[in-house]
Structures are given as structure tokens and as C-alpha cells.
N, C-alpha and C positions, 0 to 999 in steps of 0.2 A: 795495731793490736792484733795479736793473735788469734784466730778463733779454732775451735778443738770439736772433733764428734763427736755428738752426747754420749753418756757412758753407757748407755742401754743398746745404742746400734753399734759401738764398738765390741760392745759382748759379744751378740749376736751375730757380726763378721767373723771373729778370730772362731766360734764355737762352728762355723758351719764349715762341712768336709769339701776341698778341693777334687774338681771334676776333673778327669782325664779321659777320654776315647780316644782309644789308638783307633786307627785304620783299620777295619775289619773285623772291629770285637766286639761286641755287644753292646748297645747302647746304655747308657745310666740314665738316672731321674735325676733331676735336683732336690734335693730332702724339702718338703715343704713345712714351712716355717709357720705354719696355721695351723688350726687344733685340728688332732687327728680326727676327731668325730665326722671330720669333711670331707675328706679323702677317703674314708675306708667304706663309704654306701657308693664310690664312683667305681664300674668296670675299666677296665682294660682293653685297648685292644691293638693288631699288630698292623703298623700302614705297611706296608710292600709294593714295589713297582718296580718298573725299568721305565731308568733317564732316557734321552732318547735327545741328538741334536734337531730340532726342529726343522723341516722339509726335506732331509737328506736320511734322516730316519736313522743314523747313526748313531751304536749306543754310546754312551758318556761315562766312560771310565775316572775312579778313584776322584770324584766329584760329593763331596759331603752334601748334606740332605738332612735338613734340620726340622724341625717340629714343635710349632711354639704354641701354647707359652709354655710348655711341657719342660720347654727347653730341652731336647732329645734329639742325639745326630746320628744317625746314618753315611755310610760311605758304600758309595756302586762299587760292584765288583768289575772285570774285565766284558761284560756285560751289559754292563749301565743299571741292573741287579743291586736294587737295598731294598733293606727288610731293619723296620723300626718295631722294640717290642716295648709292651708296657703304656703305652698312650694311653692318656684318660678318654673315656669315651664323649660323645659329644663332637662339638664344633672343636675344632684348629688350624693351625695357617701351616702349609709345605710351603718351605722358605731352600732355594737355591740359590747361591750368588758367587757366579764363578767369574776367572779371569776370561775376556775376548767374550763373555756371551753377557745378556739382560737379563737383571735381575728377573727371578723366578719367583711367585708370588700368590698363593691362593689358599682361601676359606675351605675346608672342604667339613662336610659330617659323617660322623661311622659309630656306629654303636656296634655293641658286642654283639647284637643278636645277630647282625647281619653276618657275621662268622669273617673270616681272612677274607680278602679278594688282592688283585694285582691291578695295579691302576699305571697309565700312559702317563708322563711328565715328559712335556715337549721342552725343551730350553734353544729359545733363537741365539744366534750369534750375533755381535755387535754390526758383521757386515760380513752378508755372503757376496761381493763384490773387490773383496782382499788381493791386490793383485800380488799374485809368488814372485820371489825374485826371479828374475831371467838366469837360467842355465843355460848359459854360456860357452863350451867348453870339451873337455874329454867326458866325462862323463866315463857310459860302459865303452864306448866305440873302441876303444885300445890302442886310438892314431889320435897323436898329440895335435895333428895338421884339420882334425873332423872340427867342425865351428857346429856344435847340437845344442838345440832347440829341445826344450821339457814341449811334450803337443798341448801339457795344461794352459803354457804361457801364450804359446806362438798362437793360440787360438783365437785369442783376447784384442789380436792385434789388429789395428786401422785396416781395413782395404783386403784381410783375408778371408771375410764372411764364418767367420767360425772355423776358419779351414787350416790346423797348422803347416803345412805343407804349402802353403802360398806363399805363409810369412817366410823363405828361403828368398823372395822376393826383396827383402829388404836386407839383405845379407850382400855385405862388400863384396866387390868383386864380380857381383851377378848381374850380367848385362840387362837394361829392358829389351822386351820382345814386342813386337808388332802386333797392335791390335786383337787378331780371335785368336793369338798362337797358344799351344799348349805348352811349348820348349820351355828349357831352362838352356841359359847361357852363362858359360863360365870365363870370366879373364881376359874375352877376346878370343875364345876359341869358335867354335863350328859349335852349331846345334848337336851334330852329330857324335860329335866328340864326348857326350854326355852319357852315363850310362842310370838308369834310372832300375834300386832295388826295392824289393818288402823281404825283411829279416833277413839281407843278404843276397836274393836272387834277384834276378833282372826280369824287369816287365818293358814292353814296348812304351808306355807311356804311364806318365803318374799324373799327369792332368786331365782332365775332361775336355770337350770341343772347347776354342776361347779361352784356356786359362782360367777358366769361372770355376770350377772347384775341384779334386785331387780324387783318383779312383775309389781311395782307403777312409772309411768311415774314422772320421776325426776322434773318436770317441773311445777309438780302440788301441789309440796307438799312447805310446809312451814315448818317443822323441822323434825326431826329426835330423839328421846326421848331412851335412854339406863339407864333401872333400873339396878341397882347391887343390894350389900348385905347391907341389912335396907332399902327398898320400904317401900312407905306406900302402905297402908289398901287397897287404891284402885281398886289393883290389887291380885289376888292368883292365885291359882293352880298350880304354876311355883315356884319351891324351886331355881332354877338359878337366873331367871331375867328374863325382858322385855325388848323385843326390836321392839316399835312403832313407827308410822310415824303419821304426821297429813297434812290431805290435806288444801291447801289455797284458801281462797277467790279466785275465778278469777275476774280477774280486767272487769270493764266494760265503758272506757273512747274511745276503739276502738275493729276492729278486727285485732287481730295478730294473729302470727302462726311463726313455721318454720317446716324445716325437714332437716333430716340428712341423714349420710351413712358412714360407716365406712366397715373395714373387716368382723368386727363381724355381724352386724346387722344395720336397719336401720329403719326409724317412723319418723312422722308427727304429730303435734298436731295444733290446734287452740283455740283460745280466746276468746270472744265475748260475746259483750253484747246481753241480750235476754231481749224484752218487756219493760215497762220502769223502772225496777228495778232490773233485773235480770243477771245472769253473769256464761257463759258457758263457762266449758272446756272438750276439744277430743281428745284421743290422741291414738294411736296403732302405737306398733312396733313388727318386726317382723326380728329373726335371720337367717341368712343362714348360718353358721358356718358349717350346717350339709353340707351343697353342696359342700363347700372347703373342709371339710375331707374326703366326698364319695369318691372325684377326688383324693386326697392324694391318701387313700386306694386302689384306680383303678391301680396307677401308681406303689404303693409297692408290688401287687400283679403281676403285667406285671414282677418285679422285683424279686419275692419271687413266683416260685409255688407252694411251700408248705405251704402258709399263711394257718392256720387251721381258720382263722377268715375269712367271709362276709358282707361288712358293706351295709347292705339292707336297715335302717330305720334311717340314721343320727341322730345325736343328734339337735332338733329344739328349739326354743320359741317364745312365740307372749303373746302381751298381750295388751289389753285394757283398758283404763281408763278415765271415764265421772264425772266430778263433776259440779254439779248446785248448784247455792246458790242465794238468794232472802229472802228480807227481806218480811212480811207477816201482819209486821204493824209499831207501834212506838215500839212495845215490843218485839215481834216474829221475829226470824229468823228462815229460812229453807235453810239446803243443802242435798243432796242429791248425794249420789257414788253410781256409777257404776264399779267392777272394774274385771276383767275376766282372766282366765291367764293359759297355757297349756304348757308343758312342754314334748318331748317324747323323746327315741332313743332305736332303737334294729339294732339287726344285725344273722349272721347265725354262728354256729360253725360246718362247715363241719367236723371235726374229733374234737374225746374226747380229753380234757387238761390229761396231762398223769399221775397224780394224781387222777380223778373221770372218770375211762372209763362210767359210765353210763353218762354221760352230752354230748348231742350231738342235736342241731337242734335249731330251732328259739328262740333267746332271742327279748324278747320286752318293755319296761318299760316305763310307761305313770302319771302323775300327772298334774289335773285341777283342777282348782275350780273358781265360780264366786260369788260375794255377791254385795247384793243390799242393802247400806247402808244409810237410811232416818234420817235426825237428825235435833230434835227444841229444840231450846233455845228461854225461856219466862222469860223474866224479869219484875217478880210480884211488885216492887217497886224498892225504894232507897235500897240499901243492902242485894237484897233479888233475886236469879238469877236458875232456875230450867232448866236441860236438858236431853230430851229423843231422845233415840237415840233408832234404830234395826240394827241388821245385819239378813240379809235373803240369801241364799244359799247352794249351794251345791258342795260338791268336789265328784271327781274321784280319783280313782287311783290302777292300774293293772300292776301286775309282772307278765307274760309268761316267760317260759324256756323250749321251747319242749313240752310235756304233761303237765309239772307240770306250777301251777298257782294260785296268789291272786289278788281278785279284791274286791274291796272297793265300794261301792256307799252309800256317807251318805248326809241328806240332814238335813241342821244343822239354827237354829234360835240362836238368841245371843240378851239379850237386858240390857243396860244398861239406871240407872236413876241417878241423881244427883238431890239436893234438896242444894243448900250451902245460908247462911244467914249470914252477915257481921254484929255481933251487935254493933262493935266500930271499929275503928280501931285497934285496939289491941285484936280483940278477932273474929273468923270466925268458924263454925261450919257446918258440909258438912254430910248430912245424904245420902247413896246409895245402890241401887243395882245393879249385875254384875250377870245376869244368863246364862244360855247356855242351849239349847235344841237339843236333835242328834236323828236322825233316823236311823239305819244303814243296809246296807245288804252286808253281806261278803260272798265269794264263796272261796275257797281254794281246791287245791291237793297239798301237797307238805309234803314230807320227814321232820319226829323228825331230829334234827343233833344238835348236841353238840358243843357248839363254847366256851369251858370255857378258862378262859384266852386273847380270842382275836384269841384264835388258832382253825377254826372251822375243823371237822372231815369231810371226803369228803361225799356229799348230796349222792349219792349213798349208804351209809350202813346205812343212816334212813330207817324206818316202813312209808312207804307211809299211810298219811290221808287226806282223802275225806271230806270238813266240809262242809254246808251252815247254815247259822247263820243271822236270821235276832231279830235286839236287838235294844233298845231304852235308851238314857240315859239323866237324868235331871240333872244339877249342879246348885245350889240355892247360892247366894252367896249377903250378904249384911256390909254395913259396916257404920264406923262412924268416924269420922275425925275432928280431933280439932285442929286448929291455934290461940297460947294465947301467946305475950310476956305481959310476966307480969310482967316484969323491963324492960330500955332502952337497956339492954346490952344481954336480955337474952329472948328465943321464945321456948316453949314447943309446941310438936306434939303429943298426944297421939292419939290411935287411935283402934279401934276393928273390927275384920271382923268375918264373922259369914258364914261358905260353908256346904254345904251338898253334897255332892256325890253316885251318886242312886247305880255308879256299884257295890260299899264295900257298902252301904247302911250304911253313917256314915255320925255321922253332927262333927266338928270341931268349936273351938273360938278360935282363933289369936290374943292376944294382939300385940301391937307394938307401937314403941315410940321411938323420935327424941327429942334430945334437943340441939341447936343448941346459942353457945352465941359467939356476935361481939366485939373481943379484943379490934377493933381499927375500923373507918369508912372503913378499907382497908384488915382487914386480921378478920378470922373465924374460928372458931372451934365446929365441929357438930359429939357428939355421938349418935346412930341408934342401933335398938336390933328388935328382931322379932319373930314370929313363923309360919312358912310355910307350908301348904300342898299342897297337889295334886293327883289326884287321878294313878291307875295304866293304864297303857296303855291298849287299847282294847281289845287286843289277850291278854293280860295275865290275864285278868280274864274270856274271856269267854267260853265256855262249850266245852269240846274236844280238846282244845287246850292250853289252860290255868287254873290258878287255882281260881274256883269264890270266895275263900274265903280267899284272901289277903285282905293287910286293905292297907289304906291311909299313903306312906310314907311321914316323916316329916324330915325338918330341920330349925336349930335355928342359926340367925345372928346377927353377932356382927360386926359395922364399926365404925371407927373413920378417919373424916377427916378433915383435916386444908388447907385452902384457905387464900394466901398472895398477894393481888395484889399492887406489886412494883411500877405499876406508876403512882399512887397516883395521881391519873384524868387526869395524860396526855396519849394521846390516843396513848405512844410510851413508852417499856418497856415489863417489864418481869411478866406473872401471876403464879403462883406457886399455885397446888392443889394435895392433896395426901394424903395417911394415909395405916393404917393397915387393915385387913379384918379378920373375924373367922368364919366358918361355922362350923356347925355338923349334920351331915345326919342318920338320925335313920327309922328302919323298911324300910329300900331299897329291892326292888324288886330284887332276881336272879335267875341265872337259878339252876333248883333242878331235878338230875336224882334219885331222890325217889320218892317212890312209898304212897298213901296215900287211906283212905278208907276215902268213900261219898255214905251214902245210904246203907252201907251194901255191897258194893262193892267197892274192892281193884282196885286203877284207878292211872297213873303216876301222880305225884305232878307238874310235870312242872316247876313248879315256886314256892317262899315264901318267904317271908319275914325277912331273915333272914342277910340281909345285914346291914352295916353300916359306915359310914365316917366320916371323916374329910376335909374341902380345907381352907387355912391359908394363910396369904402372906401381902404383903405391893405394892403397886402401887402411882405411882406419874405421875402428867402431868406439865410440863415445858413448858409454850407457851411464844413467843418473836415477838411484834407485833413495828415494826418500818418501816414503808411506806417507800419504795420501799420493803423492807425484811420482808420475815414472816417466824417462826419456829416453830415446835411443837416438843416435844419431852415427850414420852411416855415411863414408865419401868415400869414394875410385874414381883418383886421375889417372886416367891410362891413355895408350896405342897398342894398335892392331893391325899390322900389314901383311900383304901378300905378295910372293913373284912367282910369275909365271915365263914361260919364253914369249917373247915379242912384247913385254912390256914391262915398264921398268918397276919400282918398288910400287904399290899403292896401299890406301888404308882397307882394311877388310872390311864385309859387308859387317861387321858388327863391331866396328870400332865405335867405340861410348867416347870420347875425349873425357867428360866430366857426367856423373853418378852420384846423386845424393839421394837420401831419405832421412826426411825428418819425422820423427814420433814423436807425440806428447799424451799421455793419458791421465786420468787422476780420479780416483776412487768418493763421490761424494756420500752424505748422507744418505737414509732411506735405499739406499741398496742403488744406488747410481752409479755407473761408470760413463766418461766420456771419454773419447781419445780422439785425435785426428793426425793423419800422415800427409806431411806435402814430400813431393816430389819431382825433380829437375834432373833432367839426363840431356847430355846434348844431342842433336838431329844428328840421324845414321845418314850414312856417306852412299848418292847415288848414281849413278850410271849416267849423263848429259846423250841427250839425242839429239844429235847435228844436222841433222836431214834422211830423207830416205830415198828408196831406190821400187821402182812400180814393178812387180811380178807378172808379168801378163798373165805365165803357164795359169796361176794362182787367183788371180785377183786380185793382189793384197801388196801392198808397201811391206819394204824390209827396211827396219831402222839401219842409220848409219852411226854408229856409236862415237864418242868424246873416250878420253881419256878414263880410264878404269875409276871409279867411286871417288870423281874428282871435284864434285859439289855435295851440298848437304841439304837438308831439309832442317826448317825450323825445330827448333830446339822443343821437347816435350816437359810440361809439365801441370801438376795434377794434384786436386788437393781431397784426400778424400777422410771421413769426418764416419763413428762410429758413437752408439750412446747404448748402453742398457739399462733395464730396467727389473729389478727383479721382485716380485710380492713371493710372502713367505706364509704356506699353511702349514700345518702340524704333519701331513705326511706326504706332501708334496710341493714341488718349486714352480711358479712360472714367470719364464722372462719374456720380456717382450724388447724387440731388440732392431735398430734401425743402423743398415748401413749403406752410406752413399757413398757411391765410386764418382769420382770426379762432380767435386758437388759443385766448383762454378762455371759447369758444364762447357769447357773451354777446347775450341775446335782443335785439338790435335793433329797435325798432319802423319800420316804413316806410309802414305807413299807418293806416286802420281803417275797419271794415267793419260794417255797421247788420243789426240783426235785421229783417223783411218789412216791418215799419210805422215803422222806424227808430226805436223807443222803448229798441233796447237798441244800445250801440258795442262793440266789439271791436278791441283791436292785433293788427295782422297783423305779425309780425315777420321780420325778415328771414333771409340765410342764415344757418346755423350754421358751424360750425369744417366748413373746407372740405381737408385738406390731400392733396398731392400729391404722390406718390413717387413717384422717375422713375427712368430709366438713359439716361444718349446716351453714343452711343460713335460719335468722328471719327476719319477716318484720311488 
């Protein structure tokens, strides 16, 4: 049986007028269907406010804003800006209920007399713990071979502390480094081989003492950019790779900020807009690690009175980071870094290590540098976009050991240009140059000593020398760069760079080229080839201490890689990127206890050029992006060999055979994240001590070495475990946030250490479970 609305509320439906509110028009009433005598003794009055996302203070665009039982909608403007008119006065509920945020929900009262006012509506999101997909990729960097990191993601990640710039650390290809080092290792190359940028120019270091965190305030930056084998043209003098940051726009809608504190270290940075176009960021932090391990030290020694160690000068860091930016017209942009960074620790050796009795009395070790970095981008028309940039500063940096000592003071200019011209879509062409300018003054005392193999002979039975050295060095470097697909399927990179190096006084050209063609809208396949130089490191070409007549060593790269992304536009699935690598390293820098004539005089060789290698291998990255769950999973099997004269192939000191990183992280309720990284890298390859031989002149035993990095040390691996936690106010965040570096605090070995006359070895192991409990609170 059918049933039917009675005929009095079907009247009443068809008789009442259909409501419409566009976006931005004026709100309507609902006609009330009550005798008017009730409605017409009630005032009026107008709610207004700004939406606002809760703790981030963000306003809430084109977000409707309802008013019940008024039934009365509102929509923010680009603002978070609505304005509701006509409310009857009295008590009603502000009702918001948008997508990704919690329902918005409150009783509020206003009568007429109180006249208009603006009122705060906070609305939380569903989860300030959302982790962004991983950017992966080209990105801006304009070199299809750059593997970049968004710094919002890489920050998030297991074992980086907040630190994007660490997370490079899990990036294929990237060898592990020994215990406190700061380095980054590329493929099997030399630490040195490394060239480390901020927006393009070159700093001495982008870690801190230890690897514990990165010069540049995490907070400031917008990616993170790691070259491997087949870069383009852009960059040289780095036979390894590059590993750059680039600093971001600061936002200029409010003033934010926050600060932190953790075990390690702690910093404050701020936001804010400057004048009516402009956009400042501040930011300094500062470690105290050194004060916790003084106290350690204090208590081992209360413990130990025969510690032969005094820990007088903790290990410290601080570091400062300013960027401005400000547009300059309709064409012109300007930003501007500032970015400063010091790094120390020494301590006393009351009694000699019993291997070198001459070593006894203050160790001190220091590295600074600061650079002023001004950059314009002028965009001459449609297609046509030019940017110059400087880098201006100066580094420090001094070893003390008792008497003996090197100190560094260089004060260094860097400038690059870009000229790029888009003639079609299909066809881009990018003219540049990449200079560098050094000044330098070196002081040194310190002992010849012989480190062949990795196995150095005790500083003691060196010929103490005295140098000062004040030297000047120009690197001229320009290039050219071409982006042409010249079918749908298919994109050529050629490219040329053209360097000059003043210390060999040699010019080089670099071809190089990418070809890069797309199977499918979803999977790629890109071969890369190269030729690289760089010049030799300071002290080995200069006068009394090195040889000034080495040349420029070179190496030639060959990569292939294939990219599959499995989820075929949904933003849930698996990306698959990886391939093979080939390097080969000619005219390497080593050390040489021959003798060589300059001048008519017979004078030590030091060094020459008589090295050469190989690094080979396959790496793949495995990323799994499904909200709440995210994975990443990294492997490089590789080799890494060296020849020198008088001995036949070996593995270099930074041969990895096998490299993994596993990530797992996953977004819970209540604003939870957990993640944790394990990680397996095989033992690095060492130098065997077969006996030694008694110095009398000395005191001291000289090892007698085994065949070149012909054993290994046990294999490293580490599992380290990250959780956050975030509570949400109305105009502030604070998270509280824990992370443990090697949490089943599993002895590492990283190297190993001989008794006096080297008859007995020792593993020095590395860090323990390190973890970090912090608090940052943003507003």
C-alpha cells in the first residue's frame, strides 16, 4: 500500500521559494513559515570573521560558513574573510564542515546592541601529520640525472633529526661514512670528489662536526638536489657528484616562527614579511652536545685516573641563516643569503698514545666559513629568463696538536650566470658560467708521515716542516646546454663545459649528453655519459709540500636508468627507479715517497699522478606511497678499485660491496607519526699489519703493511626508530618528537687500532644508541 503526504505539507512545500547562494553573494533567509507577528519584534544582526586553519594560523579560502537555524551561508573570501547579514539576534550555532578538516561547531550569542564585531574561527585539520608524497625527481634543478628531495619530506625521515639534508643519506648510490665524519660519498668515489652547494655555490662543508646535522637551517630551504654519474654541464670540478640545497621563498601572508630543543641542540627561526613586497627569514641554532660529553668525560675520569685524555674544548656548532627575497619589478627578482657556520673541538693528551711517544699536549680543531649570497633573476621576455647570482666569503680552518699546526684562512668569491632561451616548446638552450675566485694564506708545522694504504706511520718519525704559503687561485668554467625532444617519445641533452684551473694551469672541454626516451606516459628510460675534472687539492700542488706540477685528474661516466611508476595517476602505489653505473678515474692524485728534480734541484715528489680506477655497480630505489603507509627502499651493489705503481688492482678505501636502506613510516590517529630505518652496508676494506720494524732515531715502531685494503671489517648495520607527536592550539603547534639513532645500540666496528709495536689489533667501534628528545613549538 502506497502512502502519500498529507495535502496541507505538500502545499506548503511546492508554495515555499528555492534557495540558491552563489559564492560571494549575499546570503538569503529561509522565509519563515510562522506567523509574521514573531519575526518582525526580532533584530538583526551581521556575524563576520576570518576562518583561520587551526595552529598554523592559515586563513581558509572559499570555505562556506553556515548559521543555523537561520539557515544562512557565508563563503570566505581569499582571506578566510565572511561576513553573514541579516541573523536574527540571540543565540545560534557557526557550523563549518569542510573536506580534510573537523567538523566546526559552536553556540555563540550577539545581539544588535552590541553593534558588528569580527570573531577568530579556528578549524583543525583531520591530521597535521599527512605525510606529502616524496618528490623524487627533476623537479627545478634542470638535470634530468639530479635525484631532489622536497626539504618538507626528507625532514620527516627515520635517522635525519629533522634534518633534510641528511636524508641524501638514504639515497642509492651514497656510500656510508665512518662514524663522526661529516663527508658525503658518491658511487665509490673519494670524499673529495664531492662538491657541496647553497643555491648553486660551493661551501667547504654542509655537515656539522659528526654528521649530526647540516650547516643550513632545515626550515629554509625548499629541496635538496643529489648529482650522481652523468650530471649535466652545469656543474664540474667534482668527478663524484653534487650534493646542493636551495633556499625557499619565505612566505610573506604573516609573522611566524618557532623554536626548538632537543638533547643535541637547539634554534629559533622567524618569518615575515618585510615592506610591501618583501619576505624575511632568521634563523640560528646552537649545539651543546659539547657540555653533555665535558660532564660524561668529568664522571669517566672521577672513574678512570689514568684517562690519558682531557676533554678541555667540547665538540660545538652554531650556525646562522638569513634569506630575503623581494620582487624588484614585473621582471626582476631578488634574494639574498646570509648563511655563517663554525664548527670546533679539542681536548688535552696528558700522556703519549703508546704507539707515537712524541704526541702529547693540546689538540684543537676548528672549521668556519660564511658566505653572502645575492641572486637576480630577470626575465627579458616570453621565453627568454637570465640569472646572476655571487657567492662572497670566507672560510677558516686550523689543526693544533701541541706544537705542531695548520691553519687555513681563505677568502673565496664564486659567481655564477645563466642566460636560458625557450625557442619552442620542444627545444631550450641555456648558455653559462660557473667561476670561482680563492685567496688563501696557509701556516703549517707538521711532520712528512706516510699513510700508504690507510695505515698511517706514527707522526713522530716524520722530518718536521715549517711552511707559510700565501697563493691565489682562479677556476674559469663555462658551459652550454641543450634541451630538444625531437620526437614525442624521445629528449636529447647535449651539452659542453669548458674549465680552466690556474693551480695545473690547464684549460679542459667536457662533452656530455643524456638521452632520455618515454616507453609509456608512466615508465622512462635515460642514458648519460660524461667527462669530468677537477682540479688537485691545495697542499698537493703547493710549494714545499706538495707537487706543483700534477695535472688535473679526470673521470668518465656512464649511467643508465629506468623509472616505472606503477600507479598510473593514482596517488597510491609503487615508483620504481634504478639502473647501472660505470665510472673510470684517470691521472688520480697519490702519495709518492720519490724523490724528483725542479730547478736543478733534487726535492721529495710528495705526490703524482700516477693513480687510476674504476667504481661500477647497479642501485635501485623502491618507493610505496599509500596514505596512512609510506616506504622507501634503497640498494647499491657495487665496486670500487684503485692502481697505483707497485701494486696490482685493489678495492678502494670506500668500496661498499652491498648498501641498503629500509624505510617504513605511517601517519596514526591524534597526530602521530611513526617511522623507522634499518640499515646494512657491507665492512669497508682495510689495510692488514704484518709486523713492524723499531725506530730507535724515534722511539716508535713502523708498521709493515699486507697487501692494499685486502681484509674487511664486519659488516655495519643499524636500526634507527623516529615517532612524533603533535597537540594542536588555535594559534600555535607543539610537537614533541623522539629520535633514536641506533636504537639496539649494536657495536659497530669502524675501524681498528694496534698496540705500540702493532703485534696486537683492536675494533674501535662506533656510536651507540644516540636518541633525541625534543619539543618545537611554531606559531
Amino acid at each position: 500500500m502506497k502512502r502519500f503526504l498529507p495535502l496541507s505539507t505538500l502545499l506548503l512545500t511546492l508554495a515555499a521559494p528555492a534557495i540558491a547562494v552563489e559564492p560571494g553573494a549575499a546570503p538569503s533567509a529561509v522565509p519563515s513559515l510562522g506567523p509574521a507577528t514573531e519575526t518582525a519584534s526580532v533584530g538583526t544582526v551581521t556575524v563576520a570573521g576570518t576562518l583561520f586553519e587551526k595552529g598554523t594560523k592559515k586563513p581558509v579560502a572559499d570555505a562556506n560558513v553556515y548559521v543555523l537555524p537561520a539557515k544562512l551561508k557565508g563563503t570566505t573570501d581569499a582571506e578566510g574573510k565572511f561576513r553573514i547579514e541579516g541573523v536574527p539576534e540571540g543565540e545560534f550555532e557557526i557550523l563549518v564542515n569542510l573536506t580534510g578538516y573537523k567538523k566546526f561547531s559552536r553556540v555563540v550569542q550577539q545581539s544588535a546592541a552590541e553593534g558588528e564585531f569580527e570573531r577568530s574561527v579556528y578549524l583543525e585539520r583531520d591530521s597535521y601529520q599527512v605525510y606529502e608524497t616524496t618528490v623524487y625527481g627533476k623537479l627545478d634543478s634542470g638535470d634530468d640525472s639530479a635525484k631532489s628531495l622536497k626539504a618538507s619530506v626528507a625532514q620527516k625521515l627515520p635517522g635525519a633529526n629533522n634534518d633534510p639534508i641528511k636524508a641524501v643519506q638514504n639515497m642509492p648510490g651514497v656510500s656510508r661514512t665512518n662514524g663522526f665524519s661529516s663527508q658525503v660519498i658518491i658511487q665509490g668515489s673519494a670524499p673529495q670528489d664531492t662538491r657541496y652547494t647553497i643555491d648553486g655555490h660551493e661551501v667547504p662543508i654542509i655537515f656539522h662536526f659528526g654528521g649530526y646535522s647540516s650547516v643550513v637551517l632545515p626550515e629554509a630551504l625548499d629541496r635538496v638536489d643529489y648529482l650522481s654519474a652523468g650530471y649535466g654541464v652545469e656543474y664540474g670540478r667534482a668527478m663524484g657528484g653534487i650534493v646542493g640545497v636551495w633556499t625557499r621563498k619565505p612566505d610573506r601572508d604573516r609573522l611566524k616562527g618557532f623554536a626548538y630543543a632537543d638533547f643535541i641542540n637547539a634554534g629559533a627561526a622567524i618569518e615575515t614579511p618585510v615592506g610591501e613586497k618583501g619576505s624575511l627569514t632568521l634563523g640560528l641554532r646552537r649545539s651543546y652536545i659539547g657540555e653533555l660529553l665535558k660532564e660524561a668525560d668529568k664522571h669517566k675520569k672521577d672513574d678512570d685516573k689514568n684517562s690519558d685524555a682531557d676533554l678541555t674544548a667540547a665538540p660545538t656548532f652554531s650556525d646562522f641563516t638569513a634569506v630575503y627575497d623581494t620582487p624588484l619589478g614585473d621582471r626582476d627578482d631578488l634574494r639574498v643569503d646570509l648563511i655563517a657556520s663554525q664548527d670546533s673541538l679539542g681536548f688535552v693528551l696528558k700522556d703519549s698514545p703508546q704507539n707515537d711517544p712524541k704526541i702529547r699536549g693540546d689538540f684543537e680543531t676548528k672549521t668556519s666559513f660564511v658566505r653572502l649570497i645575492p641572486q637576480w633573476t630577470h626575465r627579458h621576455g616570453e621565453g627568454t629568463t637570465s640569472r646572476l647570482s655571487l657567492g662572497l666569503g670566507r672560510d677558516w680552518s686550523k689543526f693544533i696538536l701541541a706544537d705542531q699546526y695548520f691553519r687555513l684562512y681563505l677568502y673565496t668569491i664564486t659567481q655564477r650566470y645563466e642566460l636560458e632561451r625557450k625557442f619552442s616548446e620542444d627545444f631550450t638552450s641555456t648558455l653559462g658560467l660557473d667561476n670561482s675566485f680563492g685567496w688563501a694564506k696557509v701556516a703549517m708545522n707538521f711532520p712528512d708521515f706516510y699513510a700508504a694504504g690507510g695505515i698511517s706511520n706514527p707522526v713522530s718519525t716524520g722530518t718536521s716542516r715549517r711552511v707559510g704559503i700565501s697563493s691565489n687561485s682562479q677556476n674559469f668554467g663555462a658551459y652550454w646546454n641543450n634541451d630538444w625532444k625531437f620526437a614525442p617519445e624521445w629528449s636529447l641533452k647535449p651539452g659542453l663545459r669548458f674549465d680552466y684551473f690556474s693551480v695545473v694551469n690547464e684549460a679542459h672541454v667536457a662533452p656530455r649528453l643524456a638521452v632520455k626516451r618515454s616507453l609509456s606516459p608512466y615508465s622512462s628510460v635515460r642514458f648519460a655519459t660524461g667527462l669530468y675534472y677537477q682540479p688537485p687539492q691545495p697542499q698537493e700542488t703547493a710549494e714545499g709540500v706538495g707537487n706543483p706540477e700534477l695535472t688535473a685528474p679526470r673521470a668518465t661516466h656512464f649511467a643508465i636508468g629506468y623509472e616505472e611508476d606503477f600507479r598510473r595517476g593514482s596517488s597510491k602505489g609503487v615508483i620504481f627507479t634504478g639502473g647501472p653505473f660505470y665510472r673510470k678515474f684517470d691521472d688520480l692524485v697519490v702519495a709518492s715517497s720519490a724523490t724528483t728534480t725542479r730547478n736543478g734541484v733534487t726535492t721529495p715528489e710528495y705526490y703524482n699522478n700516477n693513480g687510476s680506477g674504476r667504481a661500477y655497480g647497479v642501485e635501485m630505489l623502491v618507493r610505496y606511497e599509500a596514505n596512512p603507509w609510506n616506504a622507501w627502499l634503497s640498494y647499491t651493489v657495487g665496486r670500487s678499485t684503485r692502481v697505483q705503481p707497485g701494486q696490482p688492482e685493489y678495492p678502494s678505501a670506500y668500496d661498499q660491496t652491498h648498501n641498503l636502506n629500509l624505510i617504513v613510516g605511517k601517519d596514526l590517529p591524534r597526530n602521530w607519526r611513526v617511522a623507522g630505518r634499518f640499515r646494512y652496508v657491507t665492512g669497508n676494506p682495510i689495510t692488514p699489519v704484518t709486523g713492524s720494524v723499531f725506530d730507535a732515531d724515534n722511539d716508535a715502531y713502523i708498521p709493515i703493511r699486507g697487501p692494499y685494503y685486502s681484509e674487511r671489517i664486519g659488516p655495519f648495520y643499524q636500526l634507527d626508530l623516529r615517532a612524533d607527536k603533535k597537540w594542536i592550539f588555535n594559534t600555535w603547534v607543539l610537537t614533541a618528537y623522539l629520535d633514536v639513532q641506533n636504537a639496539t645500540n649494536h657495536k659497530n666496528t669502524e675501524n681498528v687500532s694496534y698496540a705500540y709495536d702493532y703485534s696486537q689489533r683492536t675494533d674501535v667501534t662506533g656510536l651507540p644508541i644516540i636518541p633525541a628528545l625534543g619539543l618545537k613549538g611554531e606559531f
